[in-house]
N, C-alpha and C positions, 0 to 999 in steps of 0.2 A: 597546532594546526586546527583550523574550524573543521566542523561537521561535514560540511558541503566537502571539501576537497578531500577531507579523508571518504567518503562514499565515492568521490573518485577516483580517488587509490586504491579502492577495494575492488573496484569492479577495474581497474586494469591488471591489477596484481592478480586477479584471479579470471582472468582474458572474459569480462561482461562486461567490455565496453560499451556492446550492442544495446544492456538497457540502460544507459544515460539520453541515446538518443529518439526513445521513446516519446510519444505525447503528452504521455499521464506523470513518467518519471520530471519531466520540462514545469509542469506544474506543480508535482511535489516537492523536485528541489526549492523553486521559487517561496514555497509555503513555506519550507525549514528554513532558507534563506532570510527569511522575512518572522520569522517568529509566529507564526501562525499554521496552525494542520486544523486540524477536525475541530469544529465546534458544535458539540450535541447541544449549547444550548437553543431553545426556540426563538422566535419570532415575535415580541409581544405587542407588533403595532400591527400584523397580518397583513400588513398593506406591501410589503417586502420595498420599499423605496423612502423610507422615515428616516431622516437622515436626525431625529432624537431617539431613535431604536439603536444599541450598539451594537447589535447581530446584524441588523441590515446596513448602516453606516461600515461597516468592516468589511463585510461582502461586498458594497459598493467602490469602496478603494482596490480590494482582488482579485474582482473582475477586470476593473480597468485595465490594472496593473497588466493583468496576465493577457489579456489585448493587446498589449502592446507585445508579446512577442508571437501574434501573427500564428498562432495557432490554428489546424482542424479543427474547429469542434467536433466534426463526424466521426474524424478519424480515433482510435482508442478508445471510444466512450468518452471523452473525459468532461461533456457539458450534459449537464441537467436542464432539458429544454421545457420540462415541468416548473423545476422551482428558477430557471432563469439562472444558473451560477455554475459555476464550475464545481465538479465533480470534488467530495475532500479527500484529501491526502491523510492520512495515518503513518508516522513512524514509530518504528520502534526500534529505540538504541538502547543495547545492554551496557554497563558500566565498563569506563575507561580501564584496559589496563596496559601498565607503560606507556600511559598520556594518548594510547591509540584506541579507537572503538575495535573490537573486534569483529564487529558484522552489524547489518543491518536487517529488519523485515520492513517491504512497503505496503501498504494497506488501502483499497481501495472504499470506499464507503459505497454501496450501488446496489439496488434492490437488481437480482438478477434468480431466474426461474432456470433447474435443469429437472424435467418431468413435473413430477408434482412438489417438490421441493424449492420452498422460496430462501434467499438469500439475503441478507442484510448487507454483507460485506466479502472482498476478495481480497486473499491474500496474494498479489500480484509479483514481489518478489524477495528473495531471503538471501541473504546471503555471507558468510562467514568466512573470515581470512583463513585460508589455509593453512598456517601454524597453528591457528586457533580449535579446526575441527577435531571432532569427535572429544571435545571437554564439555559437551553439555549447555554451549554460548545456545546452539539454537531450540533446544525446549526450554532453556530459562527465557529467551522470548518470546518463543509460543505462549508459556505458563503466563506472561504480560497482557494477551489479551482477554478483555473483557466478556466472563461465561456467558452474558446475554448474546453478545454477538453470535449469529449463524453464518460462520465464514465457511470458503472455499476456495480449493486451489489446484491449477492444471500440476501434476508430478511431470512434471520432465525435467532435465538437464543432461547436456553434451558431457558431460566431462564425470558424471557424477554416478558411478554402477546401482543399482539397486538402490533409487533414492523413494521407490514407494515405501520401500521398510525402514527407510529414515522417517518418513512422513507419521508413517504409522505409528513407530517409536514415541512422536512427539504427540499421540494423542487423534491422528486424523485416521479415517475411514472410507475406502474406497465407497466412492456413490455409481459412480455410471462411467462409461465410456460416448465420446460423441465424436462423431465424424469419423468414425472406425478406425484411430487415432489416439485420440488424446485421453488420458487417465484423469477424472475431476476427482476428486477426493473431498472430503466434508468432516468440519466439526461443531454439530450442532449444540448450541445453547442448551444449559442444564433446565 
C-alpha cells in the first residue's frame, strides 16, 4: 500500500479524519504524492522564474499543480505571498513494520513569531497507530528532526489524556499560552 493511503488509514483508524481535510495537509499530500516536500536548497538565478534554475523550474510546476486544486491561499497559511510559492511540506516517516508505517509527523516550514521568540518551523501534525503507541515510534521521529530547526507545536488532542507530558517526553518545552486556550510548546535549535 503507498504512503498516501496508508496516512489515510491512520488518521481513520485513529478517528483524524478531520486533518486530511485541512489546506496545508491538501498540499502536503500532493508533495508526498508527487515526490517532492521541502527543498532547503537555494535559488541561484534569484530571479525566482529561470526556468534553467532547478529550484525555480520545480517550484514552477507546484505551484501550478497545486492551482489546480483550487485552494485558499489565505486560508491555513499555506502560500508564501513573499517568495511567491506555496508553503513546504516536511514529512516524517519512521520505518515500515509489517509493510505498514506506523505513524506519521507533518511539518510545516514558516517563519512564525509567539512573543519574542522567532520560529523557523511547525510541527502541525503527529500521529501514530494506536497498536503502535507508547513503543517509542513518536520520539524516534521527533529525534529525525533537524537540531537547527526551531520548531513548535499547539499540545492538544481529543482523544489523548496528558499529551503535554508526552510532548515533554519527546524533548519539547512549554513556551506560552495564547488566546487563554491553547498550549504552544517549543523545541529550540542547539
Amino acid at each position: 500500500m503507498d504512503i498516501v493511503k496508508q496516512i489515510h488509514q491512520i488518521c481513520f483508524e485513529t478517528n483524524n479524519e478531520w486533518f486530511l481535510t485541512h489546506e496545508f495537509t491538501k498540499v502536503a499530500l500532493y508533495d508526498l504524492l508527487n515526490g517532492g516536500t521541502y527543498n532547503e536548497n537555494e535559488c541561484i538565478c534569484l530571479t525566482h522564474d529561470n526556468e534553467e534554475c532547478t529550484r525555480c523550474n520545480a517550484e514552477i510546476r507546484r505551484t501550478e499543480e497545486l492551482d489546480k486544486l483550487n485552494l485558499s491561499k489565505h486560508f491555513d497559511n499555506i502560500y508564501d505571498y513573499n517568495l511567491e510559492e506555496y508553503v513546504k511540506s516536511i514529512w516524517i516517516l519512521p520505518d515500515f513494520i509489517n509493510d505498514q508505517i506506523p505513524g506519521f509527523i507533518l511539518i510545516k516550514s514558516s517563519t512564525d513569531c509567539f512573543g519574542d521568540e522567532e520560529f523557523t518551523h511547525q510541527l502541525v501534525f503527529a500521529c501514530v497507530r494506536t497498536k503502535y503507541r507508547n513503543t517509542g515510534i513518536l520520539k524516534n521521529m521527533i529525534n529525525c528532526i533537524p537540531q537547527k530547526w526551531n520548531i513548535w507545536l499547539e499540545a492538544s488532542s481529543i482523544d489523548i489524556e496528558n499529551i503535554e507530558k508526552i510532548w515533554e517526553k519527546c524533548g519539547f518545552s512549554f513556551h506560552q499560552t495564547i488566546h487563554n486556550k491553547h498550549s504552544i510548546y517549543k523545541k529550540i535549535s542547539l
